[in-house]
C-alpha positions as CSV (number, residue, x, y, z in Angstrom):
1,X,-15.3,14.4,-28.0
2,X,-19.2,13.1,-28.9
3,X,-18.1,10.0,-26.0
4,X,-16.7,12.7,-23.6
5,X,-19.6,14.7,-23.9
6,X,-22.1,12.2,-23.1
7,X,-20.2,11.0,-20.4
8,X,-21.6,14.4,-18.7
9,X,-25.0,12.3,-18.1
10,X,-23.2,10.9,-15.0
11,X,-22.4,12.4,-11.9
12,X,-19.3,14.2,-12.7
13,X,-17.2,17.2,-11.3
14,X,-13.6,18.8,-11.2
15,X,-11.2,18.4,-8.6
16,X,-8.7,20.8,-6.9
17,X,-6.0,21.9,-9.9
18,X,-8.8,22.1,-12.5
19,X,-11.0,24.2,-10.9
20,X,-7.8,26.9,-10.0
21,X,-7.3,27.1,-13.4
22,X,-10.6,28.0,-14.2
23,X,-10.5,30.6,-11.3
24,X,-7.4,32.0,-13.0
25,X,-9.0,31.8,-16.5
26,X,-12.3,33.7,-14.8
27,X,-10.0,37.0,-13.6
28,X,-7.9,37.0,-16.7
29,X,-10.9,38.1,-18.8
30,X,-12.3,40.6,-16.0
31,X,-8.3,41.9,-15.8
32,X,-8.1,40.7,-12.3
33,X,-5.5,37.9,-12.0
34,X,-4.1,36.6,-8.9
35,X,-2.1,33.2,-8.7
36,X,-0.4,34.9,-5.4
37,X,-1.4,32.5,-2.1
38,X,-1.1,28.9,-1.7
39,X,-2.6,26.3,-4.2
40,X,-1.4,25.1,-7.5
41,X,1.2,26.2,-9.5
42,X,0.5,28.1,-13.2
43,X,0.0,25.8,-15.9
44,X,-0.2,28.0,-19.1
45,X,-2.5,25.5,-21.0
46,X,-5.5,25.3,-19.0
47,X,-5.4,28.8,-18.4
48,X,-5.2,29.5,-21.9
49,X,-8.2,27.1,-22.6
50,X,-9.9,28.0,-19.4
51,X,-9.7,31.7,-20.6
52,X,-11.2,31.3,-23.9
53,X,-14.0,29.2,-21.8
54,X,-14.7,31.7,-19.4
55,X,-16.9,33.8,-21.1
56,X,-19.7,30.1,-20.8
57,X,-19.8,31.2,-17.3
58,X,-21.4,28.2,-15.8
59,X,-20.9,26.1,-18.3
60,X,-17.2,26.4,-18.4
61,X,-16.4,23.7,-15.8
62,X,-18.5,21.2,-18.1
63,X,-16.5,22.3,-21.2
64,X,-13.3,22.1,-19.7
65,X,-13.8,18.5,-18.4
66,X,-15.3,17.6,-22.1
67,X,-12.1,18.6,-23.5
68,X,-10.1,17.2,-20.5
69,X,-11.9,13.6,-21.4
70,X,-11.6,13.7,-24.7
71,X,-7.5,14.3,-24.2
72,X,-7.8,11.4,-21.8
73,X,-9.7,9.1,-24.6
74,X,-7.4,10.3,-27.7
75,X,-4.6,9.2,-25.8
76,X,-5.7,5.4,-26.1
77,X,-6.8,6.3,-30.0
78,X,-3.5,7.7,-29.9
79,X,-1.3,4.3,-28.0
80,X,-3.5,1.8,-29.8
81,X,-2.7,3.1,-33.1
82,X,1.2,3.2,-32.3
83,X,1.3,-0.2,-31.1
84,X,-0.9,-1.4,-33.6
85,X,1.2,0.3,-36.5
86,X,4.2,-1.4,-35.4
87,X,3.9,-4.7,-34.1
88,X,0.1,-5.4,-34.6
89,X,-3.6,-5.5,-32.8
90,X,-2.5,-7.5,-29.4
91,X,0.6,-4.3,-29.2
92,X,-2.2,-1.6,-29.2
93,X,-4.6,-3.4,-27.4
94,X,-2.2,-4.3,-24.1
95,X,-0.9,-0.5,-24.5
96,X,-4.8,0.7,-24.0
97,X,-5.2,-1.9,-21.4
98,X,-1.6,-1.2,-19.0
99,X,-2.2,3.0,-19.5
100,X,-6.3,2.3,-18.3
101,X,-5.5,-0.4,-15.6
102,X,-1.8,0.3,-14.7
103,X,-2.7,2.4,-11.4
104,X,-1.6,2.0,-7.8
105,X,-4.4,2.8,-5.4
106,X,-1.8,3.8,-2.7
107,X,-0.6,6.9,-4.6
108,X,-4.0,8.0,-6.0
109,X,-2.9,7.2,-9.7
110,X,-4.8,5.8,-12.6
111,X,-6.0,7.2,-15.8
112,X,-9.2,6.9,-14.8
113,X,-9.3,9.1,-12.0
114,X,-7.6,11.8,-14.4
115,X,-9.7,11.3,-16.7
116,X,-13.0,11.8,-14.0
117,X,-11.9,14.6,-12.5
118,X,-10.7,17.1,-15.6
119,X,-7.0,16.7,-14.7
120,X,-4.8,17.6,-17.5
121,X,-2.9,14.2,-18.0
122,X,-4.8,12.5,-20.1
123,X,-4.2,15.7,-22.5
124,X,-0.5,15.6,-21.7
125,X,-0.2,11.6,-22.9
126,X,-2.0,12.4,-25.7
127,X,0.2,14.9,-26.7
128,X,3.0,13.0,-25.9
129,X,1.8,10.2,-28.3
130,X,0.7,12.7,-31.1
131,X,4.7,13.7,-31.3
132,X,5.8,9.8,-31.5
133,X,2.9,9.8,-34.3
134,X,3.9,12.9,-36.3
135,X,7.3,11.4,-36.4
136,X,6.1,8.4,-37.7
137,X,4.1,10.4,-40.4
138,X,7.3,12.7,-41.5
139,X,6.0,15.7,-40.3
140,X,8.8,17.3,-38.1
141,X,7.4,20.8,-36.9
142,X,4.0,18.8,-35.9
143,X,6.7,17.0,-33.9
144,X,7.9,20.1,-32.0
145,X,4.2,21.8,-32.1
146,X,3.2,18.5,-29.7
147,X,6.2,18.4,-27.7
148,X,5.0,22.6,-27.4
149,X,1.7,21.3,-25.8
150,X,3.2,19.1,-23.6
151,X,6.1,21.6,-22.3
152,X,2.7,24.3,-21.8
153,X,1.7,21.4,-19.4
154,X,4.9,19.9,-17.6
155,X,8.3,22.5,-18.3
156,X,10.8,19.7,-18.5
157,X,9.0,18.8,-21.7
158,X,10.5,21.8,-23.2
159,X,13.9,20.0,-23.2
160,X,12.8,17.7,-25.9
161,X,11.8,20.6,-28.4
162,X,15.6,21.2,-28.1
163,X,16.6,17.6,-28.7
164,X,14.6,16.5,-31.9
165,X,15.8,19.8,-33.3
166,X,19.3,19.0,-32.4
167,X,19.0,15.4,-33.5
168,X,17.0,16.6,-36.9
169,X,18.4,19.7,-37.6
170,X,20.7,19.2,-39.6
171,X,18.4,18.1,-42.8
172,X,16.3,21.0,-42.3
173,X,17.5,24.5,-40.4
174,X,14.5,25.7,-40.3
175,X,13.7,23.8,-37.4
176,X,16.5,25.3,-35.1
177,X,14.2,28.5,-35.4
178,X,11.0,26.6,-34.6
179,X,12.5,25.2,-31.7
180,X,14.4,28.7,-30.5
181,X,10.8,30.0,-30.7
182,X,8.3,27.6,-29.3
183,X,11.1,27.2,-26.3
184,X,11.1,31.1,-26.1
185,X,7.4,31.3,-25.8
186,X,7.5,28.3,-23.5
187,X,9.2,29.7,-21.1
188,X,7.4,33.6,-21.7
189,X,3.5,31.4,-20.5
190,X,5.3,30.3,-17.8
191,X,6.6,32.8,-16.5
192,X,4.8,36.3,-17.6
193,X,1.3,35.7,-16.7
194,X,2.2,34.3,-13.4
195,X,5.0,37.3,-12.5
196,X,1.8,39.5,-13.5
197,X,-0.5,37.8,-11.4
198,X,1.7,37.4,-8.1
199,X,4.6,40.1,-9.1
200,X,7.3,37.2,-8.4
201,X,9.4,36.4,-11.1
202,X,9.3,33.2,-10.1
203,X,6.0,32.4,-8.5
204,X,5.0,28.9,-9.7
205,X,8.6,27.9,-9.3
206,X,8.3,28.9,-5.3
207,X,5.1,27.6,-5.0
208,X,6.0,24.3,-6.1
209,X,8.5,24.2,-3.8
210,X,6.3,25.1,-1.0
211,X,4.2,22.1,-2.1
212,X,6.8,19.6,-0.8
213,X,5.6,17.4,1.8
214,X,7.6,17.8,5.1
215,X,8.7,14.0,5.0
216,X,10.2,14.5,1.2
217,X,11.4,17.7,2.1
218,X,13.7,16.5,5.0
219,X,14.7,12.9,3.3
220,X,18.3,12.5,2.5
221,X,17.9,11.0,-1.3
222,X,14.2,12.4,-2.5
223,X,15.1,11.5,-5.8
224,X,16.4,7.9,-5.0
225,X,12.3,8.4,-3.5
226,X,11.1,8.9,-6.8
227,X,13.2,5.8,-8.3
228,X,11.1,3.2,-5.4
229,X,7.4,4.8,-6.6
230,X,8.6,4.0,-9.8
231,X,9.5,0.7,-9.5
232,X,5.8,0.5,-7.6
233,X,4.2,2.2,-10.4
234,X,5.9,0.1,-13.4
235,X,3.9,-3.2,-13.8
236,X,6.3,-6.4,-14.1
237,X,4.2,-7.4,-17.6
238,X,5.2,-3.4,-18.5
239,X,8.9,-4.1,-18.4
240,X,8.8,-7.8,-19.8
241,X,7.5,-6.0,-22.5
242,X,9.6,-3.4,-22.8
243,X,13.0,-5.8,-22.6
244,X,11.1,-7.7,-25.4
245,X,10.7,-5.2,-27.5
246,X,14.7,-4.0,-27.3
247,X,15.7,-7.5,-28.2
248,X,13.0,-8.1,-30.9
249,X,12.8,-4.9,-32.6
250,X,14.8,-4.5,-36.1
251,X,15.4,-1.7,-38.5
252,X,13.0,1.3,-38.3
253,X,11.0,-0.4,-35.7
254,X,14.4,-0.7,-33.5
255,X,15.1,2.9,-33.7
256,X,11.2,3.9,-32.4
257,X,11.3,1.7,-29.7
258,X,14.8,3.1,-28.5
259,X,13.8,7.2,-29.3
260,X,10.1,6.7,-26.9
261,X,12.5,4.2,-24.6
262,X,14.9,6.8,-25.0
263,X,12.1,9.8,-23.9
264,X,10.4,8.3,-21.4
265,X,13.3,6.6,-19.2
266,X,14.8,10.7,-19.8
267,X,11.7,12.2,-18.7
268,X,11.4,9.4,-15.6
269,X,15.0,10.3,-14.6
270,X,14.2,14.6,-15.1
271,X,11.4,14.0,-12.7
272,X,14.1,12.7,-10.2
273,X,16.4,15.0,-10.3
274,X,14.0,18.0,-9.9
275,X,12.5,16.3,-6.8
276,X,16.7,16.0,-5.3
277,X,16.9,19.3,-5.9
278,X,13.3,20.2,-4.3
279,X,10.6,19.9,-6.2
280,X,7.1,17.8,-5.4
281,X,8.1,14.4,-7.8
282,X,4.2,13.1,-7.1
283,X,3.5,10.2,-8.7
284,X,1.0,12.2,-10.9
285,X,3.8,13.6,-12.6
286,X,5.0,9.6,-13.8
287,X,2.0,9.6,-15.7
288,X,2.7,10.6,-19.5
289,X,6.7,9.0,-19.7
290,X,4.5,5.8,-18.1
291,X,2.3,5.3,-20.7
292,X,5.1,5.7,-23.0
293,X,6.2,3.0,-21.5
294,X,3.4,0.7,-22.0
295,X,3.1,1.5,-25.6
296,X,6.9,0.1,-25.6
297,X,5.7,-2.4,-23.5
298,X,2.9,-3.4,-26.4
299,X,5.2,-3.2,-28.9
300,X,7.3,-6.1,-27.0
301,X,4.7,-8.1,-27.0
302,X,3.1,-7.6,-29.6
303,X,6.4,-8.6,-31.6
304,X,7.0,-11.6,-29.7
305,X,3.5,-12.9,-31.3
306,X,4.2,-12.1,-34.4
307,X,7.7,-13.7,-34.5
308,X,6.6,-17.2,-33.4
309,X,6.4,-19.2,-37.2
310,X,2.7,-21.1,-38.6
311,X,-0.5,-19.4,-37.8
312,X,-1.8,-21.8,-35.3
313,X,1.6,-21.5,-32.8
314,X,1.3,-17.8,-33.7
315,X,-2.6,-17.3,-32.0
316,X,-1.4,-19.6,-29.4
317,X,1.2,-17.6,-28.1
318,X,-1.0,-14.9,-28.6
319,X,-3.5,-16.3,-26.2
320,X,-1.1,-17.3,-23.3
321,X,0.7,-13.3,-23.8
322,X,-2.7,-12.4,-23.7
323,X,-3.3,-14.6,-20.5
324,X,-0.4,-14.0,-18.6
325,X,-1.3,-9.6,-18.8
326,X,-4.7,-10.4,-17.8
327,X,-3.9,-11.9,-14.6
328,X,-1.8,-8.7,-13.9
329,X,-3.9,-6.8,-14.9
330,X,-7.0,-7.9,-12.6
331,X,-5.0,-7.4,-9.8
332,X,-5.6,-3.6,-10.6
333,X,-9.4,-3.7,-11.0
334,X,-9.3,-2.8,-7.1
335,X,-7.7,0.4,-7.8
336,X,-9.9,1.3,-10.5
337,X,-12.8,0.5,-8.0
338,X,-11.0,3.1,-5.7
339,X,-10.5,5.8,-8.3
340,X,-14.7,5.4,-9.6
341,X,-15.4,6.0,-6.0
342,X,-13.2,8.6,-5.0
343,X,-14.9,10.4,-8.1
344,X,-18.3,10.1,-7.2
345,X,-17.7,11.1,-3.6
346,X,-16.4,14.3,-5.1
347,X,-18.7,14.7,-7.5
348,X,-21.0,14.2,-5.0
349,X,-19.0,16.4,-2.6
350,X,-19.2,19.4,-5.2
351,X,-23.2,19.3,-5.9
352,X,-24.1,19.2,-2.4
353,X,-21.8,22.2,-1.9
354,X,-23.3,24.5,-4.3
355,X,-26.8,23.4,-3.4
356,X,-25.7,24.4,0.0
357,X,-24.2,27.7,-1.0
358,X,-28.1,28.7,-2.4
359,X,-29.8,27.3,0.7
360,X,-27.8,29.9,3.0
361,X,-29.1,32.9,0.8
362,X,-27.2,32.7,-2.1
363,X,-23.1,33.9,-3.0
364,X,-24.4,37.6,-1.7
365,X,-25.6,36.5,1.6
366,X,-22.5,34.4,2.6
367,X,-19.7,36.6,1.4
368,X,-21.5,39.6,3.2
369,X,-21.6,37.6,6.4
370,X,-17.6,37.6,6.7
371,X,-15.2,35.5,5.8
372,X,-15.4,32.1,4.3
373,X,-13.8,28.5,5.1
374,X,-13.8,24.9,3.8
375,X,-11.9,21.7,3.4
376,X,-8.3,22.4,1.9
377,X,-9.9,20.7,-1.3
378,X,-12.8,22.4,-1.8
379,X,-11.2,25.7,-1.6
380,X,-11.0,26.7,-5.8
381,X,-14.8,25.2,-5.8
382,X,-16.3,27.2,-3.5
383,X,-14.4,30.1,-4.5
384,X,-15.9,29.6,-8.3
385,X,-19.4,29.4,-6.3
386,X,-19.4,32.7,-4.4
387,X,-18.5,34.6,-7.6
388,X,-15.7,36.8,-8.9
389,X,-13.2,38.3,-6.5
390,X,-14.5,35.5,-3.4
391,X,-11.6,34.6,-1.1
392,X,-11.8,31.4,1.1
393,X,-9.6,29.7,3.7
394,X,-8.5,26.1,4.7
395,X,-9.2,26.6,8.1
396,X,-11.8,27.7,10.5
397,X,-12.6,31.6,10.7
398,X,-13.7,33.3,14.2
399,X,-16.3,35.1,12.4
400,X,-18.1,34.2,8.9
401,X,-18.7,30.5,7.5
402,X,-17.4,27.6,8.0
403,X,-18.7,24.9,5.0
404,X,-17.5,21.5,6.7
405,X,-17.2,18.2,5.3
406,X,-15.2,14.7,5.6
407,X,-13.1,14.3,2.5
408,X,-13.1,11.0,0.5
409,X,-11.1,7.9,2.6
410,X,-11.2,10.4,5.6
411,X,-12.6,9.9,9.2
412,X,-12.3,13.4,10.4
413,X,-14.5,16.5,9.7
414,X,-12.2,19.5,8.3
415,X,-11.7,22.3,8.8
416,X,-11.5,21.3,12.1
417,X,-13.7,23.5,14.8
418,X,-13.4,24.1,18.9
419,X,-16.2,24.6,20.8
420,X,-15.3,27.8,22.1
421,X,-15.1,29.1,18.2
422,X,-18.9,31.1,18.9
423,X,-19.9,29.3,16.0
424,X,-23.3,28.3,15.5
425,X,-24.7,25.5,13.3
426,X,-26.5,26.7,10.2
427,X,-27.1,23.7,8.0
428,X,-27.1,20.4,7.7
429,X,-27.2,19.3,4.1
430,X,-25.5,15.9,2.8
431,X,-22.2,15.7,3.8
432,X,-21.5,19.3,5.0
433,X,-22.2,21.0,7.8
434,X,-22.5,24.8,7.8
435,X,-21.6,26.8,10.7
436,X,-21.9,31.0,11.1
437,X,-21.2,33.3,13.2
438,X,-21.7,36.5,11.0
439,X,-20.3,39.7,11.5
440,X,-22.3,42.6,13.2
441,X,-23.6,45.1,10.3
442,X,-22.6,48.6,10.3
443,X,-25.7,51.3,11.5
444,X,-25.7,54.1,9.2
């Protein structure tokens, strides 16, 4: 937490889903909630946080991405320690190294873009990892409490609450009713908050759906879709790894490696099926059951090391391993590159914007001048700028403001304007471009 914190001294901002949920944490304590419109979906965990944070006011966004990056950074504690409990140093330090460099530039994934922007996957891994740990340490109900966490994150999580119970159950019933009730309340954040705030049952559930890109949505196999970015996202050294540590592992180590092979090839093939029957299978959602993946992948190879007889062959192999995943891995430094400047850009992006919003008058000035508009990504942003209660567009508005900007690896200006729009230019500040036409004010 102490490293996340000081991380703040950088340039550093939230990006779309993070900044909704602190919009939604924001009404909840002024009894105002709305999750109804377009945007993300509910996530019950970052609004609970997010609620409790809300009363910082301006601080909130800095306390949510501290918690958000120290999630992010516990989850390599967290993969490190498994691999090195099992099968050694060299197994936790290629599990850090494949979960931090593992990205693919093309589908905006990487931990490190998560972990910049206060997305809540690093938080999801390590929660993920916490439930493989509490396992390891005999404590079964922490098991469930993490897989809780996770399911308050991603739903289909919730379905392994039911299977550790079912699987260890039977040597203590008590944990049937754990399970029954973190599922129960599960499901109740899911869905009561968001049925209050939209009055849909099933709001987040539509909404997602509505999320679907056009070209997924039309696609005869979506989920065989799902299978190819996997295969894309999956470095070779990752399943190497993985195969090496089903064929090496004995005893209690076997049965680990099979029960997180076990979850994260389960949760992998969940995400498939939801996206056949509809849902948005981004790669973001690969994530978590990924770096389960490399800690397996670790574990492989860190077995294979410490199998080969005499110390001297033993730190050779280790070297040439060690070799072979660093040449991999290099070829992802590009992407890393990527995700560090996509971050600054909207960190950037962000500052500029509120400086902006105080050189125009102020959050009064602008909302009284009429309606509001911005890039489909700035949209929770500058509705956190202009105050409780603002409402702003993704496109351009006849009458009001237009805040206009070119998002990062973008060459056009959005929202997009025509010249016949009566618009006028009212700033020019960084990379936006302000443009009014205000309303006429009523004579008393």
């Amino acid at each position: 937490m102490a490293l996340a914190a000081l991380s703040l001294l950088w340039s550093h901002t939230l990006t779309y889903d993070p900044w909704s949920w602190l919009l939604w944490g924001r009404e909840i304590i002024h009894g105002t909630l709305s999750t109804a419109g377009g945007g993300t979906s509910w996530k019950p965990l970052p609004v609970i946080v997010d609620t409790v944070l809300a009363p910082f006011g301006g601080a909130a966004p800095d306390l949510w991405l501290i918690l958000a990056r120290t999630g992010a950074l516990m989850a390599l504690v967290l993969a490190f320690w498994l691999g090195q409990r099992v099968a050694g140093a060299l197994a936790g330090g290629l599990a850090v190294a494949w979960i931090v460099l593992g990205s693919h530039v093309g589908f905006a994934f990487g931990w490190y873009g998560f972990y910049a922007a206060g997305w809540s996957e690093g938080m999801l891994t390590a929660f993920a990892l916490a439930a493989f740990a509490a396992h390891l340490g005999g404590r079964p109900r922490g098991v469930l409490l993490a897989w809780f966490a996770v399911a308050l994150i991603r739903p289909e999580a919730a379905a392994f609450i039911v299977l550790y119970a079912a699987l260890t159950g039977r040597r203590d019933r008590a944990l049937w009713v754990w399970a029954a009730g973190l599922v129960i309340a599960a499901a109740v954040l899911w869905i009561a908050p968001d049925y209050l705030g939209s009055g849909h049952l099933l709001a987040g559930s539509s909404r997602a759906l509505d999320e679907v890109p056009p070209s997924i949505r039309h696609s005869n196999d979506p989920g065989l879709r799902d299978v190819a970015l996997m295969r894309d996202l999956i470095a070779l050294p990752v399943l190497a790894g993985v195969v090496a540590a089903l064929l090496l592992a004995r005893d209690q180590t076997r049965r680990l490696v099979a029960v997180m092979l076990g979850v994260a090839v389960g949760w992998l093939a969940v995400i498939a099926i939801m996206t056949q029957a509809g849902y948005p299978g981004v790669p973001r959602f690969f994530f978590a059951p990924i770096a389960v993946l490399c800690v397996v992948a670790g574990i492989g190879w860190g077995d294979l090391s410490r199998r080969v007889p005499g110390r001297v062959p033993r730190l050779a192999v280790g070297a040439l391993i060690v070799a072979v995943n660093v040449v991999f891995l290099a070829g992802h430094l590009g992407d890393l590159r990527h995700q560090r400047q996509a971050a600054v850009y909207e960190a950037s992006l962000n500052g500029e914007l509120g400086t902006a919003v105080q050189r125009l008058g102020g959050a009064g000035s602008i909302r009284r001048c009429g309606a509001v508009a911005t890039t489909p990504l700035e949209v929770p942003v500058l509705k956190w700028d202009l105050g409780l209660g603002a409402r702003v567009a993704d496109r351009a508005v006849a009458t009001g403001t237009v805040f206009q900007a070119t998002v990062f690896a973008q060459h056009v200006r959005l929202p997009r304007l025509h010249h016949d729009d009566g618009l006028r230019l009212a700033l020019a500040f960084g990379r936006w471009r302000v443009y009014q036409r205000c309303r006429p004010r009523s004579v008393l």
